[in-house]
PDB file of N, CA, C and O in Angstrom:
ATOM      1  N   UNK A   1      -2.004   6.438  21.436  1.00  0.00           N
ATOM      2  CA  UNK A   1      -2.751   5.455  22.185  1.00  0.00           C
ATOM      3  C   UNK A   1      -3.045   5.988  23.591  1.00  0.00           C
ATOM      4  O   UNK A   1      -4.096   5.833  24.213  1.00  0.00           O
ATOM      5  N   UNK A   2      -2.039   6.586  23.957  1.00  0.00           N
ATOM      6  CA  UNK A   2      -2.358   7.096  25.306  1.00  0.00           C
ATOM      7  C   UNK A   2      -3.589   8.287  25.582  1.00  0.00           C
ATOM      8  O   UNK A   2      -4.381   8.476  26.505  1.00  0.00           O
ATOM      9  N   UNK A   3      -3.355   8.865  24.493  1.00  0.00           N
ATOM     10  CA  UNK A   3      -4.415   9.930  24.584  1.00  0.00           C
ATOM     11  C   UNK A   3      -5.919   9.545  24.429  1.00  0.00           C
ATOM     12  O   UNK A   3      -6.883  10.011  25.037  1.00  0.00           O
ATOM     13  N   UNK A   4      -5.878   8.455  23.344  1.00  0.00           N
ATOM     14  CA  UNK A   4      -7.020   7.599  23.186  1.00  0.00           C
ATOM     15  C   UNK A   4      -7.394   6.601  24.786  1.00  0.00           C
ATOM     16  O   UNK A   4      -8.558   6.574  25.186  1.00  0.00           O
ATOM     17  N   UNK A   5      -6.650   6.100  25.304  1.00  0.00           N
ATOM     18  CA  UNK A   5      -6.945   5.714  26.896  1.00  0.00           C
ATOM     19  C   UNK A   5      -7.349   6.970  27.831  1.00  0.00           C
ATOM     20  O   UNK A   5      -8.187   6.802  28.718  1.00  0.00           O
ATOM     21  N   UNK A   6      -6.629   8.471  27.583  1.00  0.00           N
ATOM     22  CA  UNK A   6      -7.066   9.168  28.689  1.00  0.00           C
ATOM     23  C   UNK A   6      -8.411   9.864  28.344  1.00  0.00           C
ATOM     24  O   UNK A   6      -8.830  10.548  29.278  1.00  0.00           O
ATOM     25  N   UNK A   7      -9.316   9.856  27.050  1.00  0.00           N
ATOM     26  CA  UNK A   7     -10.149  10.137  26.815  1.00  0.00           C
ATOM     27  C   UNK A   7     -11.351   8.968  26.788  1.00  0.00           C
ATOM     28  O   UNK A   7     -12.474   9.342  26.453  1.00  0.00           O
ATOM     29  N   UNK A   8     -11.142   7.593  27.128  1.00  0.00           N
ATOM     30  CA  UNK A   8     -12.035   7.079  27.437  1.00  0.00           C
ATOM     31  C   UNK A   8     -12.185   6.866  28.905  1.00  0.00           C
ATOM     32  O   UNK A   8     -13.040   6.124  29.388  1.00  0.00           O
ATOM     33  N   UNK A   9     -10.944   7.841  29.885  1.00  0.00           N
ATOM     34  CA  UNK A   9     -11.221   7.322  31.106  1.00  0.00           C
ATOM     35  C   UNK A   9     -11.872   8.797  31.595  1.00  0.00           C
ATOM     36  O   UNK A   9     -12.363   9.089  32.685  1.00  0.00           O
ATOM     37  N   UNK A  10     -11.745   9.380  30.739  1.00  0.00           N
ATOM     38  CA  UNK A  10     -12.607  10.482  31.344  1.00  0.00           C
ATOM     39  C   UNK A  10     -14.186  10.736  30.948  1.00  0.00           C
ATOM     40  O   UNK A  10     -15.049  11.292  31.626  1.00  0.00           O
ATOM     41  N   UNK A  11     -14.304  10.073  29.456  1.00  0.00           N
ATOM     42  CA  UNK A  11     -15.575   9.792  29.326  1.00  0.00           C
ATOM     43  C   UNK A  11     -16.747   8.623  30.468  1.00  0.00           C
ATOM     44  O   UNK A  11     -17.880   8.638  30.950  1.00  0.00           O
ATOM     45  N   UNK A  12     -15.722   7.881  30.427  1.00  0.00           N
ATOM     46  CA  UNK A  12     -16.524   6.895  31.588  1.00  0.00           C
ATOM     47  C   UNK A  12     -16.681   7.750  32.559  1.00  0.00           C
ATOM     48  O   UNK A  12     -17.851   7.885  32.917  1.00  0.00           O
ATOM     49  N   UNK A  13     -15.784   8.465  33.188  1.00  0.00           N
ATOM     50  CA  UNK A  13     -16.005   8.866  34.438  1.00  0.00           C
ATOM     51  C   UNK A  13     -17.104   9.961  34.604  1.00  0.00           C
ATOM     52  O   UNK A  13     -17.596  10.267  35.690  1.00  0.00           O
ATOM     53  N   UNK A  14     -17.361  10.393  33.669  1.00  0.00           N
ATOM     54  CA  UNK A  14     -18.176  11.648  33.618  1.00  0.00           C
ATOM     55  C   UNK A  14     -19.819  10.676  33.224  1.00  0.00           C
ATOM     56  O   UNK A  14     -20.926  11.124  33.520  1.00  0.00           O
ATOM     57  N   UNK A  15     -19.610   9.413  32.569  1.00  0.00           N
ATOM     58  CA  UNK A  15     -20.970   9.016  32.747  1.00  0.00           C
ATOM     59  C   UNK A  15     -20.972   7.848  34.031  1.00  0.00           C
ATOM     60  O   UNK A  15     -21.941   7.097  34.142  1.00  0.00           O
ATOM     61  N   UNK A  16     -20.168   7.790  34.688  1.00  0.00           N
ATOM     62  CA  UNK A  16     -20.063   7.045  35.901  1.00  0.00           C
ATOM     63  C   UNK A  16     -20.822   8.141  37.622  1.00  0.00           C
ATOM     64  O   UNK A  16     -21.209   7.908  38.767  1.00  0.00           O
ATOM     65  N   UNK A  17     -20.624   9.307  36.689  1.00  0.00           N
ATOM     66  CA  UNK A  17     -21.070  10.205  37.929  1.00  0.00           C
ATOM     67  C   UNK A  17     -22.360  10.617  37.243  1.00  0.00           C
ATOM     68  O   UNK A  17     -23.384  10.454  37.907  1.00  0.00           O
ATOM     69  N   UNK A  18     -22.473  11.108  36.062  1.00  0.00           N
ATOM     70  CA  UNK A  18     -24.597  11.142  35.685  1.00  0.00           C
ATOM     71  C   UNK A  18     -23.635  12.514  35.025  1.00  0.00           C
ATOM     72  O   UNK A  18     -23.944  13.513  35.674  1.00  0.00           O
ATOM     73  N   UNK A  19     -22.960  12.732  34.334  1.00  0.00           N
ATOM     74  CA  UNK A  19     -22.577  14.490  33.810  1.00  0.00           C
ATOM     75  C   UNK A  19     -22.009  14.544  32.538  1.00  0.00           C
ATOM     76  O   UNK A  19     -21.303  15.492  32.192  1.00  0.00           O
ATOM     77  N   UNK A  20     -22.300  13.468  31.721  1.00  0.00           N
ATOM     78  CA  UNK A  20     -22.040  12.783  30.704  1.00  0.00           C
ATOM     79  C   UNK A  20     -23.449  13.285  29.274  1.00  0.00           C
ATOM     80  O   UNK A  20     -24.588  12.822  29.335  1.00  0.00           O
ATOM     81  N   UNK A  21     -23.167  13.895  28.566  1.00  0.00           N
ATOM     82  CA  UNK A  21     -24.506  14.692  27.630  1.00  0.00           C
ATOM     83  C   UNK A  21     -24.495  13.021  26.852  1.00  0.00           C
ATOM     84  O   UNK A  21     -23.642  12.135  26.898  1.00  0.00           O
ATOM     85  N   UNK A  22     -25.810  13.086  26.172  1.00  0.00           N
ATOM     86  CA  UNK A  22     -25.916  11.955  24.985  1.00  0.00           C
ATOM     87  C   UNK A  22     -24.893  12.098  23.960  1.00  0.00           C
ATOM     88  O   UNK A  22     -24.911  10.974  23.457  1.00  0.00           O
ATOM     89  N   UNK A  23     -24.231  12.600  23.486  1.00  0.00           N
ATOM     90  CA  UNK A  23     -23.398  12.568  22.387  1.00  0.00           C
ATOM     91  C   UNK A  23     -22.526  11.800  22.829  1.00  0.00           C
ATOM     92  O   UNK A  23     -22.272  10.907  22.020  1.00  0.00           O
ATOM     93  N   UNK A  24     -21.584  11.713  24.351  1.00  0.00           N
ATOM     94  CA  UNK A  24     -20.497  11.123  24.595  1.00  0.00           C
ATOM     95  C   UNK A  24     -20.457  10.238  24.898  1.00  0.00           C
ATOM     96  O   UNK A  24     -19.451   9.757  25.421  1.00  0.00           O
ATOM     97  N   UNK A  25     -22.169   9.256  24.595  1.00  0.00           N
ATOM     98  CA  UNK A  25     -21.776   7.698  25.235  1.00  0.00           C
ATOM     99  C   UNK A  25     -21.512   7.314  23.891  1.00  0.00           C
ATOM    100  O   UNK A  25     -20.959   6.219  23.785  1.00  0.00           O
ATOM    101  N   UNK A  26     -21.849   8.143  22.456  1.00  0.00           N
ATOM    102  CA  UNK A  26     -21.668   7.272  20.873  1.00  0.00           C
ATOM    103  C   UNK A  26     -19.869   8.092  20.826  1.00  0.00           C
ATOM    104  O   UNK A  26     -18.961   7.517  20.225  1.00  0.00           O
ATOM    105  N   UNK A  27     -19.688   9.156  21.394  1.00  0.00           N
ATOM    106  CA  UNK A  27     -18.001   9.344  21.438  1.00  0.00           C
ATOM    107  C   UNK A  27     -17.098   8.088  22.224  1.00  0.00           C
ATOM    108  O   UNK A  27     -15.989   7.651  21.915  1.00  0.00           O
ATOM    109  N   UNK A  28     -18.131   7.629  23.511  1.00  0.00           N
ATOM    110  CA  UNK A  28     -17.052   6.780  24.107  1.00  0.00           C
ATOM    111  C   UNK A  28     -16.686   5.567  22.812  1.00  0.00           C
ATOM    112  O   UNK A  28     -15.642   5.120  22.338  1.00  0.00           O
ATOM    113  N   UNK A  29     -17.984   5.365  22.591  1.00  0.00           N
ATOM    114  CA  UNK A  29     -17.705   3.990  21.644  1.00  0.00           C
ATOM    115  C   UNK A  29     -17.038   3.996  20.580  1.00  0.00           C
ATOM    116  O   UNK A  29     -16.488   2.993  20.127  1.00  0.00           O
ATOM    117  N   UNK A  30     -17.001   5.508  19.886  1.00  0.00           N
ATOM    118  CA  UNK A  30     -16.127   5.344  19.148  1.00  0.00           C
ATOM    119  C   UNK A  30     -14.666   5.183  19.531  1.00  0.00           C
ATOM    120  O   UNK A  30     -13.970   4.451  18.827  1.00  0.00           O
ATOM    121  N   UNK A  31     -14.098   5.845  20.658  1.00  0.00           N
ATOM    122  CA  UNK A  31     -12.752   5.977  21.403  1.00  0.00           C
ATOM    123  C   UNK A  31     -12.531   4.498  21.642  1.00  0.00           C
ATOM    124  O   UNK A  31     -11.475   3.918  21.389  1.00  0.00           O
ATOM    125  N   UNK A  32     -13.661   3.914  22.171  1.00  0.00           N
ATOM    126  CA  UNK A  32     -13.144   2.422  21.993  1.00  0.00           C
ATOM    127  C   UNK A  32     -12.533   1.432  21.038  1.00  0.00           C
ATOM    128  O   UNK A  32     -11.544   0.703  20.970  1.00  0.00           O
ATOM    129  N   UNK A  33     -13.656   1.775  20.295  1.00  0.00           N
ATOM    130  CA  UNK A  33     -13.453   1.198  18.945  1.00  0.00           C
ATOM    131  C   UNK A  33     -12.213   1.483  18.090  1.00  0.00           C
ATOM    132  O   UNK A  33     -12.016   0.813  17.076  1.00  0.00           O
ATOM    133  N   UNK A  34     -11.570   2.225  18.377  1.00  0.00           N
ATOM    134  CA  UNK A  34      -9.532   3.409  18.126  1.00  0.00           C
ATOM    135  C   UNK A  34      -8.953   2.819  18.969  1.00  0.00           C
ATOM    136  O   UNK A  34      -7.816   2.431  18.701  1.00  0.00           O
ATOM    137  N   UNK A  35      -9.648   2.477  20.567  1.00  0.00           N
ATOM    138  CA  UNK A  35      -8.523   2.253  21.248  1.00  0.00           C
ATOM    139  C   UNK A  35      -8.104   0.844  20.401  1.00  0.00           C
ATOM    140  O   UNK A  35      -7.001   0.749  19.861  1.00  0.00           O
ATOM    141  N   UNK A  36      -9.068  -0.189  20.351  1.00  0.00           N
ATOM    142  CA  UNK A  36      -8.884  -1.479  19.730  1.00  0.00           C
ATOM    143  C   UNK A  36      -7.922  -1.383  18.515  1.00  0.00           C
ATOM    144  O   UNK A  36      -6.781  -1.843  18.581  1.00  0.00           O
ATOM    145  N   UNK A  37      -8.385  -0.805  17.459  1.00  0.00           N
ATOM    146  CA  UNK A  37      -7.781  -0.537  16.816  1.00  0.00           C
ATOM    147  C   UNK A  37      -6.073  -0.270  16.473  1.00  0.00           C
ATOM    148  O   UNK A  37      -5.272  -0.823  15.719  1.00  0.00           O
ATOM    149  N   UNK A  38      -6.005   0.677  17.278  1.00  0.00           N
ATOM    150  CA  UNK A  38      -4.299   1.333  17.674  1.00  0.00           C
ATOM    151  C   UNK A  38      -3.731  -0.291  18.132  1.00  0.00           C
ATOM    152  O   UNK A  38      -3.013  -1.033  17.460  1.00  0.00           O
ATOM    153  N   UNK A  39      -4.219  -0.501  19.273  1.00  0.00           N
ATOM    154  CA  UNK A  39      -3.581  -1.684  19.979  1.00  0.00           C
ATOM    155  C   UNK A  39      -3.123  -2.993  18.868  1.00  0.00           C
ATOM    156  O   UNK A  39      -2.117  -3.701  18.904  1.00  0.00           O
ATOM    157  N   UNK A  40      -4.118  -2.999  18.029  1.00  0.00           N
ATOM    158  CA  UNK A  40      -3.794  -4.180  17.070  1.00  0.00           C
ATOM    159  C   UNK A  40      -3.157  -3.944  15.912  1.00  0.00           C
ATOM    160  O   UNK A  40      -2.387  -4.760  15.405  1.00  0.00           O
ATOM    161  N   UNK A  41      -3.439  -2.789  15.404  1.00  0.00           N
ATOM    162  CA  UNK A  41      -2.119  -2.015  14.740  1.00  0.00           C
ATOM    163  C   UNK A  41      -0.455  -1.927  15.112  1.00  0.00           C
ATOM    164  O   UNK A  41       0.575  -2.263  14.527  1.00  0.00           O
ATOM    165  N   UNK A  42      -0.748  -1.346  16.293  1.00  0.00           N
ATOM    166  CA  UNK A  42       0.552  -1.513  17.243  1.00  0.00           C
ATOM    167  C   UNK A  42       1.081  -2.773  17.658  1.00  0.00           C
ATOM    168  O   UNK A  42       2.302  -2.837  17.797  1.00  0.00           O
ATOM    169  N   UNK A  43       0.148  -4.135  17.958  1.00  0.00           N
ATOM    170  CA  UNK A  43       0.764  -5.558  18.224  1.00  0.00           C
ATOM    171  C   UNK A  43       0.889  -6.195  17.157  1.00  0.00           C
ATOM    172  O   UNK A  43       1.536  -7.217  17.386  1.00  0.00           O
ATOM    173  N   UNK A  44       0.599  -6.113  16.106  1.00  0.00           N
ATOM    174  CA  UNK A  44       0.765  -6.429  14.653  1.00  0.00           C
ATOM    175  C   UNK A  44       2.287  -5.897  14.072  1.00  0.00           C
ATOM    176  O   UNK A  44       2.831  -6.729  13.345  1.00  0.00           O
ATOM    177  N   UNK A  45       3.085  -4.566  14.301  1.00  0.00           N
ATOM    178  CA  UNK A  45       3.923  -4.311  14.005  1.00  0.00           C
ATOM    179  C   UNK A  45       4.856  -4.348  15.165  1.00  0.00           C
ATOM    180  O   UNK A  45       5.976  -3.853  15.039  1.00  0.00           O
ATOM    181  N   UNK A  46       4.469  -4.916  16.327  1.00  0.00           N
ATOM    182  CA  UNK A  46       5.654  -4.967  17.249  1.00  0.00           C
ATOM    183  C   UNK A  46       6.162  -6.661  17.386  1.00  0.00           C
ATOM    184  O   UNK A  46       7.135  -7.192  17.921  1.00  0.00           O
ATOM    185  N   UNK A  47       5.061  -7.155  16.669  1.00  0.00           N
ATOM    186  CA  UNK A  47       5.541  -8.839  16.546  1.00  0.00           C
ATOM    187  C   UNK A  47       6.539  -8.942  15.463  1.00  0.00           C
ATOM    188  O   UNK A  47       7.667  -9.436  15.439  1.00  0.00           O
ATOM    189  N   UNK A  48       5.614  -8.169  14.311  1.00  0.00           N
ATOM    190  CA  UNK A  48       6.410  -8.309  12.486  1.00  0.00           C
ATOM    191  C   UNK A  48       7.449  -7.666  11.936  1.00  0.00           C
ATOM    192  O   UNK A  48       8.259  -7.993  11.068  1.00  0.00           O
ATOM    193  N   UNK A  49       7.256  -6.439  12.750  1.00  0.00           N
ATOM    194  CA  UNK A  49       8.195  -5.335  12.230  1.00  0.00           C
ATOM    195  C   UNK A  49       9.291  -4.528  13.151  1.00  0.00           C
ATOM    196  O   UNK A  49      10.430  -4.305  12.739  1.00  0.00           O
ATOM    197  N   UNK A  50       8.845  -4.138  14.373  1.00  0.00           N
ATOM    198  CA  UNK A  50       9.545  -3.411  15.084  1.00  0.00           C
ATOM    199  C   UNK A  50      10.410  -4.189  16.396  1.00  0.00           C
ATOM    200  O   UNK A  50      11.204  -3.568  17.102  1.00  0.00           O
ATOM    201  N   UNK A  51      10.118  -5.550  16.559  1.00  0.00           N
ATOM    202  CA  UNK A  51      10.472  -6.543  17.702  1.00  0.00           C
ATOM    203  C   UNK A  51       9.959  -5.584  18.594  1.00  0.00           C
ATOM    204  O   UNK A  51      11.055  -5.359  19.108  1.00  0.00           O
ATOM    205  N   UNK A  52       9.073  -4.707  19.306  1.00  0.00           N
ATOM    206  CA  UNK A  52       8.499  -4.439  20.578  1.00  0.00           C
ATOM    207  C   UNK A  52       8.128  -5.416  21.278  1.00  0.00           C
ATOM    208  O   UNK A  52       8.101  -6.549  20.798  1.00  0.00           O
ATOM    209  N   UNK A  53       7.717  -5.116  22.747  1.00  0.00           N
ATOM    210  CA  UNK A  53       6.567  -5.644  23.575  1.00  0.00           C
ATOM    211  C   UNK A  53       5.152  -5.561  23.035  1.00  0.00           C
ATOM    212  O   UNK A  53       4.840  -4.907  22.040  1.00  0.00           O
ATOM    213  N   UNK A  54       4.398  -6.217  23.712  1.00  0.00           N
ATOM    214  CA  UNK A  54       2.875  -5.942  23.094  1.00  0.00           C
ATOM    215  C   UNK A  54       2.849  -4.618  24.270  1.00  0.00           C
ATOM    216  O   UNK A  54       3.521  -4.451  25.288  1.00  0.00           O
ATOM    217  N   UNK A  55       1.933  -3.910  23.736  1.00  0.00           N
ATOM    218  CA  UNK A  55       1.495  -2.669  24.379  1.00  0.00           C
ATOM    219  C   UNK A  55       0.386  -2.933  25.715  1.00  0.00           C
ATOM    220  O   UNK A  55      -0.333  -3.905  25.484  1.00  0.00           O
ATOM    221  N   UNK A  56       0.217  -2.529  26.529  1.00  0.00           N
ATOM    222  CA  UNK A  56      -0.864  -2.598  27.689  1.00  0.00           C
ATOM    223  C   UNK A  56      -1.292  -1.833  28.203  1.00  0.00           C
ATOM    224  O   UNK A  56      -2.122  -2.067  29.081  1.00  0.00           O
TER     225      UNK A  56
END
C-alpha cells in the first residue's frame, strides 16, 4: 500500500509541475484505482479477520 501511495504522489507531482508524459495520467488512475482497492481489502480483513486498525 505504501508503495502504491508513493507512486501516486509522485505521479501527481510530476503532472502538478507540466513533466508528466500522457501515459501517466491513465497510470495515475490506475494507481488509484489499487490504492482503493488495497485499502478495502485491507479494512475488510482488519475488521473480520486480523482485529487491526483501519489503515490511513
Amino acid at each position: 500500500m505504501q508503495v502504491v501511495a508513493a507512486e501516486i504522489r509522485a505521479l501527481q507531482e510530476a503532472i502538478q509541475n507540466g513533466e508528466a508524459e500522457p501515459e501517466e495520467y491513465a497510470l495515475l488512475e490506475e494507481r488509484q484505482r489499487a490504492a482503493e482497492n488495497l485499502k478495502a481489502a485491507y479494512d475488510k480483513l482488519a475488521v473480520n479477520v486480523l482485529n487491526l486498525p483501519r489503515y490511513e
